[in-house]
PDB file of N, CA, C and O in Angstrom:
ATOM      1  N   UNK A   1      49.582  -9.126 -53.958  1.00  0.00           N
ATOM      2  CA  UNK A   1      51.031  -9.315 -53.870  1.00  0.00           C
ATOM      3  C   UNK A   1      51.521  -8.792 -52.522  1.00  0.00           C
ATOM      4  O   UNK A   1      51.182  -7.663 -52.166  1.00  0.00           O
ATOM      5  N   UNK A   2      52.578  -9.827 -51.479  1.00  0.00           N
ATOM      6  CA  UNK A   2      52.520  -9.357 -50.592  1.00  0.00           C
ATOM      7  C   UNK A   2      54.361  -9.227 -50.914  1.00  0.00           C
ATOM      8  O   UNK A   2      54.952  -9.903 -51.756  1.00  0.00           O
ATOM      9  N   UNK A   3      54.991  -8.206 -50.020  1.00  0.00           N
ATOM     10  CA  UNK A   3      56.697  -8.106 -50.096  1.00  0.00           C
ATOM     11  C   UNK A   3      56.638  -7.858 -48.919  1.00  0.00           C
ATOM     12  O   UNK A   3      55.906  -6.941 -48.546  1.00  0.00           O
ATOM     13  N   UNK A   4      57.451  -8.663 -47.928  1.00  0.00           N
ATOM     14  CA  UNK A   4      58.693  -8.195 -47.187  1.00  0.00           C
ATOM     15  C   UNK A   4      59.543  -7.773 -46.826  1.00  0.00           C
ATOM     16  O   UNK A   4      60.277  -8.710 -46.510  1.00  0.00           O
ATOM     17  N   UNK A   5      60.146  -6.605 -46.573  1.00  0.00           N
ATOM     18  CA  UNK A   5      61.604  -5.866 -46.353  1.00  0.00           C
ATOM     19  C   UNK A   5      61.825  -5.980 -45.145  1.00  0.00           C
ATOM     20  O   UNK A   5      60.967  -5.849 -44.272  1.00  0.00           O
ATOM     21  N   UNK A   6      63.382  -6.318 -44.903  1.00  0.00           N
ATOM     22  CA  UNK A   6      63.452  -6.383 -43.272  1.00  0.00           C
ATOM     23  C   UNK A   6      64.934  -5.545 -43.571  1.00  0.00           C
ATOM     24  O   UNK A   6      65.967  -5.909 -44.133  1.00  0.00           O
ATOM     25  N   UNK A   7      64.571  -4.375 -42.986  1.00  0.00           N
ATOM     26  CA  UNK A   7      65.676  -3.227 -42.621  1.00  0.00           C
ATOM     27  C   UNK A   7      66.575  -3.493 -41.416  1.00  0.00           C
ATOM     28  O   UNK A   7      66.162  -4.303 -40.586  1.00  0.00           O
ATOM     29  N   UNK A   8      67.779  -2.895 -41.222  1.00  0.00           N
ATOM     30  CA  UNK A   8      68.623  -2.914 -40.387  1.00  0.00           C
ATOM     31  C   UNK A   8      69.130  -1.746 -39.842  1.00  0.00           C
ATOM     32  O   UNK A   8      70.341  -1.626 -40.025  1.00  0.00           O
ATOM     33  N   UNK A   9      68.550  -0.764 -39.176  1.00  0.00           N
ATOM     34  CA  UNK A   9      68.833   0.295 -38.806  1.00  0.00           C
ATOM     35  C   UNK A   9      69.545   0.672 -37.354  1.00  0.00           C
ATOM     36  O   UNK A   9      69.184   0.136 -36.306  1.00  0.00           O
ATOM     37  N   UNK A  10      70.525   1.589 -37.421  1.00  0.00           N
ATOM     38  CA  UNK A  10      71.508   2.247 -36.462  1.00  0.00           C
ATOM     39  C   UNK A  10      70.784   2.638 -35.702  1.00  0.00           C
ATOM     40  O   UNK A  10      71.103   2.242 -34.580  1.00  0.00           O
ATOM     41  N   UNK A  11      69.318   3.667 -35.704  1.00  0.00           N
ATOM     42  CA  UNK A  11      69.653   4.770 -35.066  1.00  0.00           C
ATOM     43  C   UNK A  11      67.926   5.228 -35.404  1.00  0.00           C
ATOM     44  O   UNK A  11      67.627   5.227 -36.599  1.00  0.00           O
ATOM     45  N   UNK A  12      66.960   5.561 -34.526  1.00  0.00           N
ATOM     46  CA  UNK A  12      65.748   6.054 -34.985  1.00  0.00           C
ATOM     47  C   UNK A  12      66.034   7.319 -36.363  1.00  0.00           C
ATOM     48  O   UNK A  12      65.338   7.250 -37.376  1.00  0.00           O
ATOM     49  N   UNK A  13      66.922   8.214 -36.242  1.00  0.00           N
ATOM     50  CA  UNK A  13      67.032   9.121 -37.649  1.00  0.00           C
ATOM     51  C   UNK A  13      67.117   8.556 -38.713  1.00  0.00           C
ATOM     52  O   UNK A  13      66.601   9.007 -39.736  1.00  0.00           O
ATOM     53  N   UNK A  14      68.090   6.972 -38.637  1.00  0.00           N
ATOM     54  CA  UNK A  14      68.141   6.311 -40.183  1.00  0.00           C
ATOM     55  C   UNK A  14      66.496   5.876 -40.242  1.00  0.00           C
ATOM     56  O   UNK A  14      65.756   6.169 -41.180  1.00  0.00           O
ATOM     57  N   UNK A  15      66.118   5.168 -39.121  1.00  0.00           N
ATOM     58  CA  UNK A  15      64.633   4.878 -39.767  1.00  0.00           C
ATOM     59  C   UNK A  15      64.294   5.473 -40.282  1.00  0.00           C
ATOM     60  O   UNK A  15      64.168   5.007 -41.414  1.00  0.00           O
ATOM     61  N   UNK A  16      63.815   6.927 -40.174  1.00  0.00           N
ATOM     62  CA  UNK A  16      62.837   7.942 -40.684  1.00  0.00           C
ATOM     63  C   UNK A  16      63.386   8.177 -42.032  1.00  0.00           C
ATOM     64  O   UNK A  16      62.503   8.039 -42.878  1.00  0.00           O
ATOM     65  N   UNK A  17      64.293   8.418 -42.424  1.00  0.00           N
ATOM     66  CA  UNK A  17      65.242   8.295 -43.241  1.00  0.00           C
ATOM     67  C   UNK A  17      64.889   7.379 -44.244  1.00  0.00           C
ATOM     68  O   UNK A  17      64.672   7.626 -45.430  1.00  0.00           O
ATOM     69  N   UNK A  18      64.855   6.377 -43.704  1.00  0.00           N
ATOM     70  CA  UNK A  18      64.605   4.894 -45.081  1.00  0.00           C
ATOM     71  C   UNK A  18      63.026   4.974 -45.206  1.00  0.00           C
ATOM     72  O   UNK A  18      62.561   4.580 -46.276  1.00  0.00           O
ATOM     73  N   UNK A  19      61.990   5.521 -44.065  1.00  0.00           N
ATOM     74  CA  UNK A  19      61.188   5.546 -44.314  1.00  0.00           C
ATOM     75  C   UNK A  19      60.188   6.247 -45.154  1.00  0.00           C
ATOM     76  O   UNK A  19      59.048   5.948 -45.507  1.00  0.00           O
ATOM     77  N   UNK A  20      61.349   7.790 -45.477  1.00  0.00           N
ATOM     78  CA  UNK A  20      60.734   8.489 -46.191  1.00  0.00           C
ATOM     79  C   UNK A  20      61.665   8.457 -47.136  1.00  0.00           C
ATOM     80  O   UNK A  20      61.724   9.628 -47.511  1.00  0.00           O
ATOM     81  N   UNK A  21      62.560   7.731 -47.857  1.00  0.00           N
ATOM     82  CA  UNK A  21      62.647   6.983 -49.317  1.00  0.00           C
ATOM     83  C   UNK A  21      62.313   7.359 -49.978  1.00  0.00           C
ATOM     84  O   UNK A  21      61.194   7.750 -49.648  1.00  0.00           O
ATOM     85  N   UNK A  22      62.655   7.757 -51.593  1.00  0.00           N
ATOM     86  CA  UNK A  22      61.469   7.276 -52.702  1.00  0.00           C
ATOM     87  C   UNK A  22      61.370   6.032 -52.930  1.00  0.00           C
ATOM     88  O   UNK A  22      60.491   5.612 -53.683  1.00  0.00           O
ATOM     89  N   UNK A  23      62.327   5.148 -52.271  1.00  0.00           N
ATOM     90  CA  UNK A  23      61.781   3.142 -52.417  1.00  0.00           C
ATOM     91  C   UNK A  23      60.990   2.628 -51.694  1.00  0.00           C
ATOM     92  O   UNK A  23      60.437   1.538 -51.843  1.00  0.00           O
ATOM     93  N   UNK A  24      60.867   3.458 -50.768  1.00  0.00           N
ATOM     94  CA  UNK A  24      59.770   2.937 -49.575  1.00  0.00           C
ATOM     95  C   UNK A  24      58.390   3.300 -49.757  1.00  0.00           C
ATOM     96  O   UNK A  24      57.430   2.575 -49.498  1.00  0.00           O
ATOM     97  N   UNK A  25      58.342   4.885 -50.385  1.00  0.00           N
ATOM     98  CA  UNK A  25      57.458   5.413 -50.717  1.00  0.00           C
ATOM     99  C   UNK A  25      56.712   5.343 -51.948  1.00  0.00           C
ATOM    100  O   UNK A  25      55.632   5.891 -52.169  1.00  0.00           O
ATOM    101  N   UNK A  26      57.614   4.369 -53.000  1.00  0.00           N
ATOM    102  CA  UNK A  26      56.942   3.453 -53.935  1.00  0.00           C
ATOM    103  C   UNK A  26      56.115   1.900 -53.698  1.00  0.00           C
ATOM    104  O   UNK A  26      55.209   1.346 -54.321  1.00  0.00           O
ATOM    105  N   UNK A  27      56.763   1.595 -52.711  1.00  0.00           N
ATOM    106  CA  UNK A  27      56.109   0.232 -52.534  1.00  0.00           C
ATOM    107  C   UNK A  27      55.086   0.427 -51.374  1.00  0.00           C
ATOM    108  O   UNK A  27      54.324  -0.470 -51.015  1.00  0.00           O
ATOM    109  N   UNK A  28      55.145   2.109 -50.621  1.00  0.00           N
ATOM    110  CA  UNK A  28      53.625   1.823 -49.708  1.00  0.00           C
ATOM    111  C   UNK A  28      52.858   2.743 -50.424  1.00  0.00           C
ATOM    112  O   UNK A  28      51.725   2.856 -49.956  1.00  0.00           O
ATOM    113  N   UNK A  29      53.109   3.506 -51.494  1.00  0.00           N
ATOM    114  CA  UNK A  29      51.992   4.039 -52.084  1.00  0.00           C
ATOM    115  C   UNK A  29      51.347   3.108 -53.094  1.00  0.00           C
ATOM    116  O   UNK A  29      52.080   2.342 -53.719  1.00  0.00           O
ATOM    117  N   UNK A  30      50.018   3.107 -53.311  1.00  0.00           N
ATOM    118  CA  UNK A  30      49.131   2.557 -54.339  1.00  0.00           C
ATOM    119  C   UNK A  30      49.678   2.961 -55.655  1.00  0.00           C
ATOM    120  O   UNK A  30      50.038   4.139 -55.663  1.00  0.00           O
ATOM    121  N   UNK A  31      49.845   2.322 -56.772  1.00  0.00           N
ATOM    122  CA  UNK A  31      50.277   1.728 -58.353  1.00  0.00           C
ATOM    123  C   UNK A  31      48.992   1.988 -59.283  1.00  0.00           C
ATOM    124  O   UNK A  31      47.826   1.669 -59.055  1.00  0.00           O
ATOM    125  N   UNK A  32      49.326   2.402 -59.971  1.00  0.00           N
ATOM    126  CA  UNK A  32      47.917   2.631 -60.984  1.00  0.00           C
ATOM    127  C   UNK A  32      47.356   0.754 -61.324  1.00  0.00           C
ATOM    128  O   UNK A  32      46.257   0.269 -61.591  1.00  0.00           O
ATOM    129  N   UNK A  33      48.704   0.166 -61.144  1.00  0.00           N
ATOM    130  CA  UNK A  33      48.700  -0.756 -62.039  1.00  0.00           C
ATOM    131  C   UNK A  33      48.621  -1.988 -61.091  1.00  0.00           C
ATOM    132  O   UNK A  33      48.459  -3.179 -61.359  1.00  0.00           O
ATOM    133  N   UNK A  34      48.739  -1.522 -60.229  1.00  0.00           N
ATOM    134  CA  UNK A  34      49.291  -2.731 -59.099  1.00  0.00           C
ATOM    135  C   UNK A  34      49.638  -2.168 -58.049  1.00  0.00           C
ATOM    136  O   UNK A  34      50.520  -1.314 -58.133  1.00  0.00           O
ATOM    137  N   UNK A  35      48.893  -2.560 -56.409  1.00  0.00           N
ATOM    138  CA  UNK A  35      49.619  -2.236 -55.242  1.00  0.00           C
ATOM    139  C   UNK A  35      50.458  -2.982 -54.428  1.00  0.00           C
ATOM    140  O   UNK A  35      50.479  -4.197 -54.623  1.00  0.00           O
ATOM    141  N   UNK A  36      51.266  -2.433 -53.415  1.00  0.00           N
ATOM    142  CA  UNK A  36      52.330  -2.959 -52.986  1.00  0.00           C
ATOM    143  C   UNK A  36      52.181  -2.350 -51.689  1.00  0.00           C
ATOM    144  O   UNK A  36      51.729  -1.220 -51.501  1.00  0.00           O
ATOM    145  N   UNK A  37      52.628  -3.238 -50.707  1.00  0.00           N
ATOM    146  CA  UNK A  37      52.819  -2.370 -49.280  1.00  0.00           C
ATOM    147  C   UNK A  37      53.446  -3.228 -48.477  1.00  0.00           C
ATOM    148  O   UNK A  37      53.405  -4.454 -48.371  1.00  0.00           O
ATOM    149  N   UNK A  38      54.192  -2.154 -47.778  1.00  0.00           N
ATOM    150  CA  UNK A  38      55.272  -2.487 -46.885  1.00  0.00           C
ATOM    151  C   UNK A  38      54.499  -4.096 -45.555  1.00  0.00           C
ATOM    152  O   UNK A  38      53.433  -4.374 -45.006  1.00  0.00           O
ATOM    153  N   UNK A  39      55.186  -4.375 -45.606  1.00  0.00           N
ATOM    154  CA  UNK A  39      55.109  -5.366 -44.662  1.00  0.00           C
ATOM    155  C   UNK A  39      54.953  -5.336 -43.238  1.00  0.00           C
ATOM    156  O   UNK A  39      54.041  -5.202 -42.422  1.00  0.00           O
ATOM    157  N   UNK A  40      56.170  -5.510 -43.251  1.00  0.00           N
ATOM    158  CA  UNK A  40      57.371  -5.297 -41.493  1.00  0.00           C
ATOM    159  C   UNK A  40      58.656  -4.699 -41.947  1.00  0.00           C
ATOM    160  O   UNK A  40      59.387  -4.809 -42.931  1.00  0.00           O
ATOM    161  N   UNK A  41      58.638  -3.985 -40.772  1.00  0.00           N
ATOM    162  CA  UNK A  41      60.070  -3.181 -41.175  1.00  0.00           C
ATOM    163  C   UNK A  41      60.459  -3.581 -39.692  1.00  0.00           C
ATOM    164  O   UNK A  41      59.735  -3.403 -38.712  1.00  0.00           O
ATOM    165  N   UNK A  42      61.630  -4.109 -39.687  1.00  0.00           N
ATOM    166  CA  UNK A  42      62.111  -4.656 -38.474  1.00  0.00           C
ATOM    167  C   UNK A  42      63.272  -3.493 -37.685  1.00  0.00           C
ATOM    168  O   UNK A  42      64.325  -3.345 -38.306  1.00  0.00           O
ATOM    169  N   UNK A  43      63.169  -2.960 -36.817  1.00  0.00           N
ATOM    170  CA  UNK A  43      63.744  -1.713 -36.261  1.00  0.00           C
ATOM    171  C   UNK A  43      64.800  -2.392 -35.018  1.00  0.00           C
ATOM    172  O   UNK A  43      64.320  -2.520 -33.891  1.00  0.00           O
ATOM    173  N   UNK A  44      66.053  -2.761 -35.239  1.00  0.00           N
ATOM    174  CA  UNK A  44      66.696  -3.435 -34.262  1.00  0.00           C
ATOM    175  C   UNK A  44      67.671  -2.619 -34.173  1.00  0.00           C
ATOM    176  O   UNK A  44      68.290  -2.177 -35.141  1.00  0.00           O
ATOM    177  N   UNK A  45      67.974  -2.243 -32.517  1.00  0.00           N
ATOM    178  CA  UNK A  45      68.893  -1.516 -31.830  1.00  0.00           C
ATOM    179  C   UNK A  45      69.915  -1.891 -31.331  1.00  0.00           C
ATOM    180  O   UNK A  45      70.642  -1.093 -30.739  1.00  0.00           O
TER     181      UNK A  45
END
């Protein structure tokens, strides 16, 4: 299973920010049941 997220971020602090998530950090950590991982995260200034 592949997912896509394409973020829209202000500011390198929001990145880090969305990056350390617990939504982000569910879909790039491994699933007992099923894995998931981040894609592209699109970083536009």
């Amino acid at each position: 299973m592949e997912t896509e997220i394409k973020l829209r971020l202000r500011n390198e602090s929001e990145l880090l920010a969305t990056l350390e998530s617990p939504l982000i950090n569910r879909l790039t950590m491994p699933d007992s049941k099923r894995e998931m991982e981040l894609v592209n995260v699109y970083y536009d200034t």
